[in-house]
SESEPA-458104 format. One line per field, with one value per atom (N, C-alpha, C): x negated, y, z negated; residue in three letters; residue number from 1. Coordinates in pm, whole numbers, padded with zeros to 5 digits, always signed. Layout:
// SESEPA-458104
x: c(X | ...)
y: c(Y | ...)
z: c(Z | ...)
residu: c(ALA | ...)
num: c(NUM | ...)
***
This chain:
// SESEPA-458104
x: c(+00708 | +00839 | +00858 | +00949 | +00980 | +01051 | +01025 | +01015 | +01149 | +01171 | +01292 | +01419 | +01388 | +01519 | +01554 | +01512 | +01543 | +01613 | +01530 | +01580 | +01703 | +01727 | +01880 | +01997 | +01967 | +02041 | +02081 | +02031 | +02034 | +02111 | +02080 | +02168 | +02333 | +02349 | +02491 | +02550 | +02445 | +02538 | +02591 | +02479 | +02509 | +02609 | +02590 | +02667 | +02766 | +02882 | +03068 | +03023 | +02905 | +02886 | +02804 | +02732 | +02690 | +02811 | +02875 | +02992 | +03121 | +03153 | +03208 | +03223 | +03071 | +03020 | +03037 | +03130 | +03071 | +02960 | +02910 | +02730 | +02722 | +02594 | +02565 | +02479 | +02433 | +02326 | +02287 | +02161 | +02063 | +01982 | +01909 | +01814 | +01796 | +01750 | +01650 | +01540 | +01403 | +01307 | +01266 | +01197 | +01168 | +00985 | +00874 | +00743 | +00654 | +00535 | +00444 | +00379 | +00294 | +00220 | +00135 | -00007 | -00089 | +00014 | -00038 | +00002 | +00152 | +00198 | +00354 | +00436 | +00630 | +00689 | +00794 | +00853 | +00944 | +01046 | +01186 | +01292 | +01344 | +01336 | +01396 | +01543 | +01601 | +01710 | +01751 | +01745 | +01775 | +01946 | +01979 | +02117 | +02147 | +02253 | +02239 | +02393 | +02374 | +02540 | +02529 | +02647 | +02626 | +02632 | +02523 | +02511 | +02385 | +02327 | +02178 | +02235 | +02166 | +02178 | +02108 | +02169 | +02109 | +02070 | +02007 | +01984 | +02088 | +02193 | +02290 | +02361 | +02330 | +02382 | +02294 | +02156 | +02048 | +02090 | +02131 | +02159 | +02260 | +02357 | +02509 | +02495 | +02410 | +02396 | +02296 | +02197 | +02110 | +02180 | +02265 | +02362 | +02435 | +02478 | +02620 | +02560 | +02464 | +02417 | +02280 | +02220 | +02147 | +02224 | +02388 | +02393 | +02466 | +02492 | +02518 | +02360 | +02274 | +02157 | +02089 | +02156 | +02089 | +02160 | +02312 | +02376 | +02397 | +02348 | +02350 | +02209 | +02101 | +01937 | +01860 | +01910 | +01836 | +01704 | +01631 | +01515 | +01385 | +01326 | +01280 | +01132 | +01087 | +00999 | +01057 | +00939 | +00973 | +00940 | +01033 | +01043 | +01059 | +01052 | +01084 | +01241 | +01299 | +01414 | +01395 | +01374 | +01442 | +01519 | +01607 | +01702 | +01695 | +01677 | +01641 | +01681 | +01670 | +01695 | +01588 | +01670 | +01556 | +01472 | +01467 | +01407 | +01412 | +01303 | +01375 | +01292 | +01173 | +01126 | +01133 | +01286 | +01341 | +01320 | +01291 | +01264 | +01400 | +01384 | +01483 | +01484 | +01593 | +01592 | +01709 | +01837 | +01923 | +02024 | +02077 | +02163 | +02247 | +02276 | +02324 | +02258 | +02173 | +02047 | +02011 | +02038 | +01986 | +02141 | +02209 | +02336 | +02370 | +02334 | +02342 | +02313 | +02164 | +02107 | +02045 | +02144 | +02109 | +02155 | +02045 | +01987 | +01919 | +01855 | +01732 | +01610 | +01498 | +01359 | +01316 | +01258 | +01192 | +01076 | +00979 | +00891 | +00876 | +00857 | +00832 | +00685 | +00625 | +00527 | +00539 | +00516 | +00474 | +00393 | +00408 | +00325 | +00220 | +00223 | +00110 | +00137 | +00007 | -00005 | +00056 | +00110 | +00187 | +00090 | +00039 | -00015 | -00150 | -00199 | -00329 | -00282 | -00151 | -00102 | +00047 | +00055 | +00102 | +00208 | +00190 | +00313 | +00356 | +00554 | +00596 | +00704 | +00694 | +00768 | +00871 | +00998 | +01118 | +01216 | +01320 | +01460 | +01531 | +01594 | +01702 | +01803 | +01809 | +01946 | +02065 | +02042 | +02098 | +02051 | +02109 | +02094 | +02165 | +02110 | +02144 | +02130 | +01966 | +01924 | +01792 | +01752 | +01698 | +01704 | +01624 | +01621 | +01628 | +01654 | +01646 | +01594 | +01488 | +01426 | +01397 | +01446 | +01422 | +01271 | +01143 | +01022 | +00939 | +00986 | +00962 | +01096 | +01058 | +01167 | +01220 | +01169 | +01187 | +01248 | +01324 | +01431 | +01403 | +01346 | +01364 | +01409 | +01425 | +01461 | +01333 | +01330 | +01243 | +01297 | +01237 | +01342 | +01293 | +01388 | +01341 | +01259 | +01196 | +01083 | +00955 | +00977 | +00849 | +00808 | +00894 | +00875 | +00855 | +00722 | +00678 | +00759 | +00777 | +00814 | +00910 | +01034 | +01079 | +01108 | +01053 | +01092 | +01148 | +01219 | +01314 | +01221 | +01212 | +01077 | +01147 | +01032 | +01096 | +01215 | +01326 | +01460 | +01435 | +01313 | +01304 | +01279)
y: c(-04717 | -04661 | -04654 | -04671 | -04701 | -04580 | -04505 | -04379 | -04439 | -04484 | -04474 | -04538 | -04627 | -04684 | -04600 | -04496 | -04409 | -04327 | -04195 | -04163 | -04173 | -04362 | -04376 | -04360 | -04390 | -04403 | -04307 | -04193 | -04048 | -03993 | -04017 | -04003 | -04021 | -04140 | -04211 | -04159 | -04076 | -04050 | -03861 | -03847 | -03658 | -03620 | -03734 | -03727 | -03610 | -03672 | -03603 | -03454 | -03443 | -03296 | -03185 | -03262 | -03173 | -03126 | -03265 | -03230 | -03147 | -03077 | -03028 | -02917 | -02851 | -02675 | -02730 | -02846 | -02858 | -02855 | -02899 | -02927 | -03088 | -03078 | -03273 | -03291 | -03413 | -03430 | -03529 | -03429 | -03507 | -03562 | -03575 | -03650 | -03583 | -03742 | -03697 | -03781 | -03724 | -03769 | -03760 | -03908 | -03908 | -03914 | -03793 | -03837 | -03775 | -03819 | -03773 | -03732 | -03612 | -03520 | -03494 | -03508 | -03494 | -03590 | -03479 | -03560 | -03534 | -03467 | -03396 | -03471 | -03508 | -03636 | -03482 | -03469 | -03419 | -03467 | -03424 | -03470 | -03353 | -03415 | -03334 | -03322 | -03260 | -03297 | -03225 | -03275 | -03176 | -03169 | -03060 | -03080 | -02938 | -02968 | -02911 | -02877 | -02774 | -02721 | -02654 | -02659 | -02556 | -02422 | -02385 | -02241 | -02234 | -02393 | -02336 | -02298 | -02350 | -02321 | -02183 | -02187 | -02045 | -02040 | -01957 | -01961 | -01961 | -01946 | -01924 | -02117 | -02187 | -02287 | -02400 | -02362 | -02460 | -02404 | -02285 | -02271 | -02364 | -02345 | -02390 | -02503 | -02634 | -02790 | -02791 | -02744 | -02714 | -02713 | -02645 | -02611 | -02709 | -02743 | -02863 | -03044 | -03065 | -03205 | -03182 | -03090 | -03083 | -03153 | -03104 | -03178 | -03351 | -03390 | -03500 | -03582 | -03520 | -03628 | -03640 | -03510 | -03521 | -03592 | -03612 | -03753 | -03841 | -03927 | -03997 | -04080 | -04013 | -04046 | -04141 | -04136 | -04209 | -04247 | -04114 | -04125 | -04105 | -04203 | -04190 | -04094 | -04001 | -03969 | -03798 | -03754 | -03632 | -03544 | -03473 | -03409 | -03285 | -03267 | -03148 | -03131 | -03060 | -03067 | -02930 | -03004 | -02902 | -02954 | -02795 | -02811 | -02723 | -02792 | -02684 | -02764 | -02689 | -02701 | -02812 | -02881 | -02988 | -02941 | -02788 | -02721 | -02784 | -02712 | -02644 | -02813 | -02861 | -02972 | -03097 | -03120 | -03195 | -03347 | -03410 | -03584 | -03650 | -03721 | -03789 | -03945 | -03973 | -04105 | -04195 | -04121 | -04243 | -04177 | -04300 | -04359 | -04172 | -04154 | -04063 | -03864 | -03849 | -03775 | -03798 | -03912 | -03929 | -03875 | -03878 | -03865 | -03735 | -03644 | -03494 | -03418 | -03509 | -03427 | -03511 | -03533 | -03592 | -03488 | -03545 | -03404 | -03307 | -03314 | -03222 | -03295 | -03229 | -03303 | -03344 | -03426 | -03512 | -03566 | -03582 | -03670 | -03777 | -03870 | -04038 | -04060 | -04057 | -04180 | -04255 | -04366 | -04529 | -04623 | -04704 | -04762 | -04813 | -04893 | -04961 | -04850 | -04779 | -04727 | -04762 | -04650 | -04778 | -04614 | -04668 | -04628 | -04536 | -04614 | -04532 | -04427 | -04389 | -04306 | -04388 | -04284 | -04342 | -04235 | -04143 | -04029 | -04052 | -04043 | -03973 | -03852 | -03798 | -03679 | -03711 | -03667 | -03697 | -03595 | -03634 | -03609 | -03707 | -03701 | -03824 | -03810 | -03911 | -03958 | -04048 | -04090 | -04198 | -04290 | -04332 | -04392 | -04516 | -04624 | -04782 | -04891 | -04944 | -04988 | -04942 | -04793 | -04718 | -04622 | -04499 | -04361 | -04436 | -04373 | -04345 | -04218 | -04272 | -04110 | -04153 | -04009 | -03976 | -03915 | -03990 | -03911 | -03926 | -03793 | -03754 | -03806 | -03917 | -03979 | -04108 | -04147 | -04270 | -04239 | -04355 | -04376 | -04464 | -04515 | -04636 | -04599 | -04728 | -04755 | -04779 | -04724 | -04769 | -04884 | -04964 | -04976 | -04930 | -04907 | -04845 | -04960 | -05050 | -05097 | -05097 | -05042 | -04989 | -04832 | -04731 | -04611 | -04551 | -04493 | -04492 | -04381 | -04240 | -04126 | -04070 | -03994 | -03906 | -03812 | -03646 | -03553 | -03481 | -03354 | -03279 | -03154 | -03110 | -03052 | -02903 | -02818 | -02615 | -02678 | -02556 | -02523 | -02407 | -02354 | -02231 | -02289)
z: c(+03042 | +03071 | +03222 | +03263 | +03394 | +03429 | +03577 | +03573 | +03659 | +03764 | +03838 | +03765 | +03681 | +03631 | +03499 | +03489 | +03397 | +03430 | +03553 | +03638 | +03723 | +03763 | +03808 | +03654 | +03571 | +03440 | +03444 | +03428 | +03406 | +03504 | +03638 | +03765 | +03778 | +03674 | +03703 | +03565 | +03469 | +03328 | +03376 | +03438 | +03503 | +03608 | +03696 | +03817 | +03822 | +03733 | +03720 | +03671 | +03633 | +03554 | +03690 | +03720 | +03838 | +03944 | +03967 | +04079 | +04009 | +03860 | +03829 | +03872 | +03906 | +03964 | +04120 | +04202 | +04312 | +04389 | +04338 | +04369 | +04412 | +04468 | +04531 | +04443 | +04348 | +04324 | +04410 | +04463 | +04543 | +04492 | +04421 | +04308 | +04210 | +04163 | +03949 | +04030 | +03925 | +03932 | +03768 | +03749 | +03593 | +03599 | +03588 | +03625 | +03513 | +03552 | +03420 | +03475 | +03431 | +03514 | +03356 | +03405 | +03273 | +03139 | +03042 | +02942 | +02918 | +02973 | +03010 | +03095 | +03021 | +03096 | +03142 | +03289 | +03334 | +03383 | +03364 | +03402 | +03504 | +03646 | +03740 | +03805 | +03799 | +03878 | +04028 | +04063 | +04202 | +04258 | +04249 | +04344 | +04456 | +04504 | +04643 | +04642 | +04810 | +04807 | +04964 | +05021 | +05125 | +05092 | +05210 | +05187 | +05092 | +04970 | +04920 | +04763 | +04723 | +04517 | +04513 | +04386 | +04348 | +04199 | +04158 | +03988 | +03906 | +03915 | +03839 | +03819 | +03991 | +03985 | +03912 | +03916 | +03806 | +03667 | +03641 | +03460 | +03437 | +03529 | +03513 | +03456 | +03575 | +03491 | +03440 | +03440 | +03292 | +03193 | +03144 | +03006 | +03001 | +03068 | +03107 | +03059 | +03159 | +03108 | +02994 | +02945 | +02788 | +02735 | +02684 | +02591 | +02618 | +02687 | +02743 | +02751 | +02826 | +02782 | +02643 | +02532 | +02412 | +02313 | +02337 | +02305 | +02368 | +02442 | +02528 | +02510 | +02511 | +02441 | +02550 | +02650 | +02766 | +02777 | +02711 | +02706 | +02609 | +02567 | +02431 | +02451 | +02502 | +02458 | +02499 | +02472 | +02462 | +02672 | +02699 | +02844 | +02858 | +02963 | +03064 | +03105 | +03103 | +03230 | +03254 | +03438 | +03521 | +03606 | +03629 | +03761 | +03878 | +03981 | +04096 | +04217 | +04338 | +04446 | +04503 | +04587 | +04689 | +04804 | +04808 | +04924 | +05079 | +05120 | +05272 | +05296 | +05255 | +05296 | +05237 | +05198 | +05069 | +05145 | +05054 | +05060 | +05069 | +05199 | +05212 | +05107 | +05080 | +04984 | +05036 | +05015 | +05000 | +05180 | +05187 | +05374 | +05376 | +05233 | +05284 | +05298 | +05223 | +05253 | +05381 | +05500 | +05590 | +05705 | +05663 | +05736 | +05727 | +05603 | +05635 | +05732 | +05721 | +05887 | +06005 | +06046 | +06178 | +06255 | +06346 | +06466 | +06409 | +06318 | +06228 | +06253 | +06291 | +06285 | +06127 | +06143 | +06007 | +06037 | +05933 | +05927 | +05890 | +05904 | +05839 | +05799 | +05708 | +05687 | +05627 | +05735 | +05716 | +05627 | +05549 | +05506 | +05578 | +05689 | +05797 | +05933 | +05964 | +06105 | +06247 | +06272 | +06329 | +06517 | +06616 | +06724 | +06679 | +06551 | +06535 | +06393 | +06340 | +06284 | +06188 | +06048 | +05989 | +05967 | +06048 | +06073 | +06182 | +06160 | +06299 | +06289 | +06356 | +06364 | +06489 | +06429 | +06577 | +06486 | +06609 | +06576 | +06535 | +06434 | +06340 | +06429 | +06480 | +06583 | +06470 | +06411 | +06316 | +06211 | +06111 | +05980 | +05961 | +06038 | +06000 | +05936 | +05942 | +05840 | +05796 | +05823 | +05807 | +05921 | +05924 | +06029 | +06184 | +06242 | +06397 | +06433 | +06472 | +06564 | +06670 | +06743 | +06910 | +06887 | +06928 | +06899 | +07079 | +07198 | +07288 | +07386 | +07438 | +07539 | +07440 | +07365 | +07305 | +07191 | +07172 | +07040 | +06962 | +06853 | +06783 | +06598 | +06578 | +06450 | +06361 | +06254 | +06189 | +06045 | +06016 | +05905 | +05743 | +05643 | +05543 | +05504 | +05479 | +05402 | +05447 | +05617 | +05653 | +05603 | +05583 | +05555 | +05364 | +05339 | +05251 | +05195 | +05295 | +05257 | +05370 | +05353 | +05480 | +05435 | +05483 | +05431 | +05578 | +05515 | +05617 | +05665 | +05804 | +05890 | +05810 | +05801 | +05781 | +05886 | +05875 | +05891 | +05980 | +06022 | +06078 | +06183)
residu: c(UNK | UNK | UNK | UNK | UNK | UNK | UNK | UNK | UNK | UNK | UNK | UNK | UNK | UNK | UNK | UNK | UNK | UNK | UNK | UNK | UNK | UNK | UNK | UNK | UNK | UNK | UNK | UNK | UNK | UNK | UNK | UNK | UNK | UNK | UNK | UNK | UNK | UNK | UNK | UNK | UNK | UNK | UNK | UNK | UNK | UNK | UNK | UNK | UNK | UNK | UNK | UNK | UNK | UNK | UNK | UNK | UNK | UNK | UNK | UNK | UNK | UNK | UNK | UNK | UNK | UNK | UNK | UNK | UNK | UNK | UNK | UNK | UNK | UNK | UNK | UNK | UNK | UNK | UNK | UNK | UNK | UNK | UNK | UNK | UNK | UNK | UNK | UNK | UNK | UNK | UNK | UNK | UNK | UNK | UNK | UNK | UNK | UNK | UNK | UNK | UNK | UNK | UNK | UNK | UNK | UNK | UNK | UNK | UNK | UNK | UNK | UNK | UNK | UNK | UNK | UNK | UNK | UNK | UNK | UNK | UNK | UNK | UNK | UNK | UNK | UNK | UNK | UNK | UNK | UNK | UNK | UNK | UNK | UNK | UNK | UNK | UNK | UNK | UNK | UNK | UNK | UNK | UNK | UNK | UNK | UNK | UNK | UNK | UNK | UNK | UNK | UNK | UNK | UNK | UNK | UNK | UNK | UNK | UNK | UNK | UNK | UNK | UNK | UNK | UNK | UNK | UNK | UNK | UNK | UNK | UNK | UNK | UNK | UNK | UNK | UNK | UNK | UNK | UNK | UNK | UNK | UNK | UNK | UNK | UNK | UNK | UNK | UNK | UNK | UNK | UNK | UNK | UNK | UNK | UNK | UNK | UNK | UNK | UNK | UNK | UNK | UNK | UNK | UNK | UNK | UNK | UNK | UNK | UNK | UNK | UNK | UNK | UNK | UNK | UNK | UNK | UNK | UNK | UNK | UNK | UNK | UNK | UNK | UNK | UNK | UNK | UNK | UNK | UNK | UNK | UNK | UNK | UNK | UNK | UNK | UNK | UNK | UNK | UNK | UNK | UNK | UNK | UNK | UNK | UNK | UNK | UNK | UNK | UNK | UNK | UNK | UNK | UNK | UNK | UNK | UNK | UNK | UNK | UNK | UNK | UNK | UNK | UNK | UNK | UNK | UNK | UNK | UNK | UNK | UNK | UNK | UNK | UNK | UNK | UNK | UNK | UNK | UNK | UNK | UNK | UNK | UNK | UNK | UNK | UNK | UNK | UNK | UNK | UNK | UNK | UNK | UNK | UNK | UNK | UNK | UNK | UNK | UNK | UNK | UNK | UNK | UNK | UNK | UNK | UNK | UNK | UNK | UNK | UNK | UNK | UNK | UNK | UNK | UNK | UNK | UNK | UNK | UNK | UNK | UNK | UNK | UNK | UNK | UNK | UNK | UNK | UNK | UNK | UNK | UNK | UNK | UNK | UNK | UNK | UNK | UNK | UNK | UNK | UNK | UNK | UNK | UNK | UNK | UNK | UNK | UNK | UNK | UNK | UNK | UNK | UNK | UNK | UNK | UNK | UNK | UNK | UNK | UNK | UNK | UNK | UNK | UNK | UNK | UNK | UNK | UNK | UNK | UNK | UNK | UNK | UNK | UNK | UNK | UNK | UNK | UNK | UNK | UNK | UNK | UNK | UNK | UNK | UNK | UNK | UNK | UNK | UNK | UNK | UNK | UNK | UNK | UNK | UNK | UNK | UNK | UNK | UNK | UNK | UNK | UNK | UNK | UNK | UNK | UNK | UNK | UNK | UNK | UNK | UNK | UNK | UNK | UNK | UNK | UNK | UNK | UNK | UNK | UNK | UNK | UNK | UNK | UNK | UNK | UNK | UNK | UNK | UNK | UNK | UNK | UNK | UNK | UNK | UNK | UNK | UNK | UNK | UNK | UNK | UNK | UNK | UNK | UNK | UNK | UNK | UNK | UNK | UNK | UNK | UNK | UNK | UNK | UNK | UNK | UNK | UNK | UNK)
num: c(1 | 1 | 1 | 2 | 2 | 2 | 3 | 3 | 3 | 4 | 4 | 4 | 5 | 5 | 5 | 6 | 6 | 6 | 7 | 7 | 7 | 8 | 8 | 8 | 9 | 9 | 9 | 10 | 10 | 10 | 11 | 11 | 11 | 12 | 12 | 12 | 13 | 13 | 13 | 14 | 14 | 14 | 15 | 15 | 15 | 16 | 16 | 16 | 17 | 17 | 17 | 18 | 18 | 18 | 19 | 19 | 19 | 20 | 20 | 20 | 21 | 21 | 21 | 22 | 22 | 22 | 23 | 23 | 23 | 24 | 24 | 24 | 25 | 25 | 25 | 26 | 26 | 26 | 27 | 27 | 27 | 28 | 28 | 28 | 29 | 29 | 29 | 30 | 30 | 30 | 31 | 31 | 31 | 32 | 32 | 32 | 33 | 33 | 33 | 34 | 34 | 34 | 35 | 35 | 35 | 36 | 36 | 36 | 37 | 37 | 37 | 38 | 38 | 38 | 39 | 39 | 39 | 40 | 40 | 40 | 41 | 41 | 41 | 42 | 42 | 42 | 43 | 43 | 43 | 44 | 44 | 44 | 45 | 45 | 45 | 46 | 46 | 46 | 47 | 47 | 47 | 48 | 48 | 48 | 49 | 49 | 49 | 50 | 50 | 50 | 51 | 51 | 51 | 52 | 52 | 52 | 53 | 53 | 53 | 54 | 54 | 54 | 55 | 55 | 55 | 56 | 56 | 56 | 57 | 57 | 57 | 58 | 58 | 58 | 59 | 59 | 59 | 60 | 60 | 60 | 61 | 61 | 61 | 62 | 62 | 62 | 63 | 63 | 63 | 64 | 64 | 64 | 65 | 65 | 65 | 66 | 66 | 66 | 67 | 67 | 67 | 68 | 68 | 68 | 69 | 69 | 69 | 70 | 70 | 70 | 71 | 71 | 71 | 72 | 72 | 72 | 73 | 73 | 73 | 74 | 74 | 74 | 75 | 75 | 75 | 76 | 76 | 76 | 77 | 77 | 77 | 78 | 78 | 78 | 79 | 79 | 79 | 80 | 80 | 80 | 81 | 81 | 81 | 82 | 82 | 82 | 83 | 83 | 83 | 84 | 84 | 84 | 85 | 85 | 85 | 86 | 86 | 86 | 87 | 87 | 87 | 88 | 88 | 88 | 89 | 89 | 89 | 90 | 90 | 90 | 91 | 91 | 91 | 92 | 92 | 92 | 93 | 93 | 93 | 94 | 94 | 94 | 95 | 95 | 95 | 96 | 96 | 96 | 97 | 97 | 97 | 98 | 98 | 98 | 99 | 99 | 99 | 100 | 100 | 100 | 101 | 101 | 101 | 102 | 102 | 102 | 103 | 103 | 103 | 104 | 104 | 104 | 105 | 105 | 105 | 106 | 106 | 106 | 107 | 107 | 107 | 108 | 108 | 108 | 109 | 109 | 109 | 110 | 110 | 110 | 111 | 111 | 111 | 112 | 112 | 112 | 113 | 113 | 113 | 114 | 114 | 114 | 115 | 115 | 115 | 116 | 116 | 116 | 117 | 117 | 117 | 118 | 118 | 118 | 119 | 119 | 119 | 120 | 120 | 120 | 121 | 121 | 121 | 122 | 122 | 122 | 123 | 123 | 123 | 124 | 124 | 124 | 125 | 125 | 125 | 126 | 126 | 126 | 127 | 127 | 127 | 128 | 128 | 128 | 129 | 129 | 129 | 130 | 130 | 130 | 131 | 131 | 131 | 132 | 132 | 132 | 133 | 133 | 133 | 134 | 134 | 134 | 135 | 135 | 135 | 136 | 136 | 136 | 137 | 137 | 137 | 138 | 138 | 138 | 139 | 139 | 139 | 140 | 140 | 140 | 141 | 141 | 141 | 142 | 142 | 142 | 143 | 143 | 143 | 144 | 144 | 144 | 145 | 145 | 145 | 146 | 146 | 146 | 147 | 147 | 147 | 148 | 148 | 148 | 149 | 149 | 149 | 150 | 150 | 150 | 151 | 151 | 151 | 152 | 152 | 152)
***
């Protein structure tokens, strides 16, 4: 079973239902953990979700994914927030926060290290970070992972 093309399926059938409560969905994740398959969804809002806003599309897309049947085995759903050190994924996750520090790791090392830490200056054909005096581009098929630095 293919965890991301499930995952996007699920993404494009929830979408209109998350953005009903005005909420972003920022991601689904479809993964197996032990012998246990979870369906995550993450969405977001200014100002920060709250419990009331994970019941909301909790209740809302149950029954839409339970007629709908996307997925044949048996899951998890949750809904929660992308937290304070949320994974960047798509051009526009990257455009929220520019001028926020982030981390990148790289697939190949790149000065001995396969981390960099900067400031996101911009989102072209992947991140831009300002990391000291220097600016470069990285492009997304070099970057394995980008998550968003504490907020504090």
């Amino acid at each position: 079973m293919a965890g991301n093309h499930t995952a996007k399926q699920v993404a494009e059938l929830i979408k209109p239902y998350v953005e009903q409560f005005g909420l972003i969905l920022w991601d689904v994740r479809f993964v197996k953990e032990g012998a246990s398959w979870y369906l995550r969804i993450f969405i977001d809002k200014e100002g920060g979700v709250t419990i009331d806003d994970c019941t909301d599309v909790s209740h809302a897309v149950d029954p839409v994914l339970d007629e709908a049947d996307p997925i044949s085995v048996s899951y998890y759903l949750e809904v929660c927030s992308p937290g304070l050190n949320r994974e960047l994924k798509e051009p526009f996750h990257f455009n929220s926060f520019i001028g926020s520090e982030i981390l990148l790791t790289l697939y190949k090392a790149e000065n001995g290290s396969k981390s960099v830490r900067g400031i996101l200056e911009a989102f072209n054909d992947g991140p831009v970070l300002k990391v000291g005096d220097e600016v470069k581009e990285y492009p997304t098929s070099a970057v394995a992972k980008a998550t968003l630095c504490d907020l504090d």
